[in-house]
N, C-alpha and C positions, 0 to 999 in steps of 0.2 A: 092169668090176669091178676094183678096185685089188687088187694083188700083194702087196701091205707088209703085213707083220705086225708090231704090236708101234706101240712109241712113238718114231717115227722124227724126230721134231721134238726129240727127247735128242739123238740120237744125231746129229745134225748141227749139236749145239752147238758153238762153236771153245771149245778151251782155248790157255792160252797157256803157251808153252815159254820156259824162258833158256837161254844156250848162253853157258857164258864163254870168250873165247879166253885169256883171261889165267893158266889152272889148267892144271902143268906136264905132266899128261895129254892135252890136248886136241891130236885128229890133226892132220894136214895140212891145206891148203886145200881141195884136191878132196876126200878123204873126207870132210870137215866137210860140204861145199859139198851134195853127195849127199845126205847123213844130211840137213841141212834142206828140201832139198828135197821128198825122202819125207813129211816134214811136213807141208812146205808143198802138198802135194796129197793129203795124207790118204790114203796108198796104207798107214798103219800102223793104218788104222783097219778094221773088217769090214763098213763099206757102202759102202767106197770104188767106187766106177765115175771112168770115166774120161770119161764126160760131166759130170760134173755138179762142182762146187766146196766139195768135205766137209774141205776142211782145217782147219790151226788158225793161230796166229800164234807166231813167233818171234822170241823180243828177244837179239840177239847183243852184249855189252859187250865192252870190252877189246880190240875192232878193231885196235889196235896191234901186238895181239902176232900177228898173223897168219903162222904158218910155212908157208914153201914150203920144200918138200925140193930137193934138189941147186942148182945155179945161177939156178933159174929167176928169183930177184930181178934179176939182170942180164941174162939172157937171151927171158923170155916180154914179147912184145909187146902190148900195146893199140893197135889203128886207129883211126881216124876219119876220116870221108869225109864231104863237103861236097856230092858228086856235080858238082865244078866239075874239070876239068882239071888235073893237076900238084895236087889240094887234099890226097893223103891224108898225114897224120898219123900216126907211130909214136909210144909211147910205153913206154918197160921198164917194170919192177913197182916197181923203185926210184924212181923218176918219179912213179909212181900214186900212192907211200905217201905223197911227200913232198907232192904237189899237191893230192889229193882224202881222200888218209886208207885206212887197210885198210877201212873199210866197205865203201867203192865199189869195191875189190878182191873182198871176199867178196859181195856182190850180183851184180855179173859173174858169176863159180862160179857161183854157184844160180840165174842167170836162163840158163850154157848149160846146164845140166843140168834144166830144165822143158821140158816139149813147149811147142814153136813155135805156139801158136796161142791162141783168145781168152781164152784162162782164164788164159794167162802172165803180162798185167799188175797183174791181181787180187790175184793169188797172189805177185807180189812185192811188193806194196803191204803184204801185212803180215808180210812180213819187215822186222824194225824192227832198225836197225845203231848203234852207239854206242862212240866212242872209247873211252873211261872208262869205269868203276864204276856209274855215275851216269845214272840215266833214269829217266820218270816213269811207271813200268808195273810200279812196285812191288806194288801192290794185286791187280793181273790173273794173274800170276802163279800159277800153281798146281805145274807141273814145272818143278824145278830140277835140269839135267844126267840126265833122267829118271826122278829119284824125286819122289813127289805130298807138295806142302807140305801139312802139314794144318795150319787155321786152329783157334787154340784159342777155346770157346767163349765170349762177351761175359762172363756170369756169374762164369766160373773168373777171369776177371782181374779184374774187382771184389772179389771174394775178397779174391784175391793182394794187392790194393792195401789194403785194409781193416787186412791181418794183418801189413802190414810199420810 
């Protein structure tokens, strides 16, 4: 006999979040990094478990402006290992920005701050990263910086258009 009450095929719908780095508010890397991560696993929703994959998607713009507090832009490393002898690779944050961009910096953050295991790929696959202003997840959209956009009804704008 099934446990669920109610209309659980709602409630494991994803919605889709923006997060701009570019708004003179927006925290640090790591609390950023954390804050989508809770997203990104649905632990802000009330059927979260930690089996199962109930999150939502994340469109982060403005990747640019990515702050790190204190020195870490010349001091926190990135590795990379080839598993060949003599192969590992360091790289600062200043490096990263200039090479790959702050996205691939905040995807880092939010992939160590996910549990190690199979659900970790999934779950950073829609975290969607974007230098600029500019992406095409306009539509999907529903929280902006955690307030709910409301869509005005087709009607009211015909209206609007008729009367101007």
């Amino acid at each position: 006999m099934s446990q669920t009450i109610g209309k659980t095929r709602l409630a494991y719908s994803r919605v889709w979040h923006h997060v701009s780095l570019s708004t003179p508010n927006t925290p640090p890397l790591g609390r950023l990094a954390s804050q989508i991560a809770i997203i990104l696993m649905g632990k802000h929703k009330p059927i979260w478990d930690p089996s199962t994959d109930c999150g939502d998607y994340v469109v982060a713009t403005g990747c640019t402006d990515v702050y790190a507090t204190g020195r870490k832009m010349q001091q926190k490393l990135y590795y990379k290992q080839t598993t060949r002898p003599g192969a590992l690779k360091s790289l600062n944050m200043e490096g990263m920005m200039r090479k790959w961009g702050g996205g691939e910096i905040l995807k880092r953050a939010v992939s160590g701050m996910l549990p190690k295991n199979k659900l970790r790929k999934p779950r950073l696959e829609r975290l969607k990263v974007f230098e600029g202003a500019a992406h095409p997840y306009k539509e999907n959209l529903i929280k902006f910086d955690g307030r709910i956009r409301r869509k005005e009804p087709e009607v009211k704008n015909e209206i609007l258009k008729r009367s101007i």
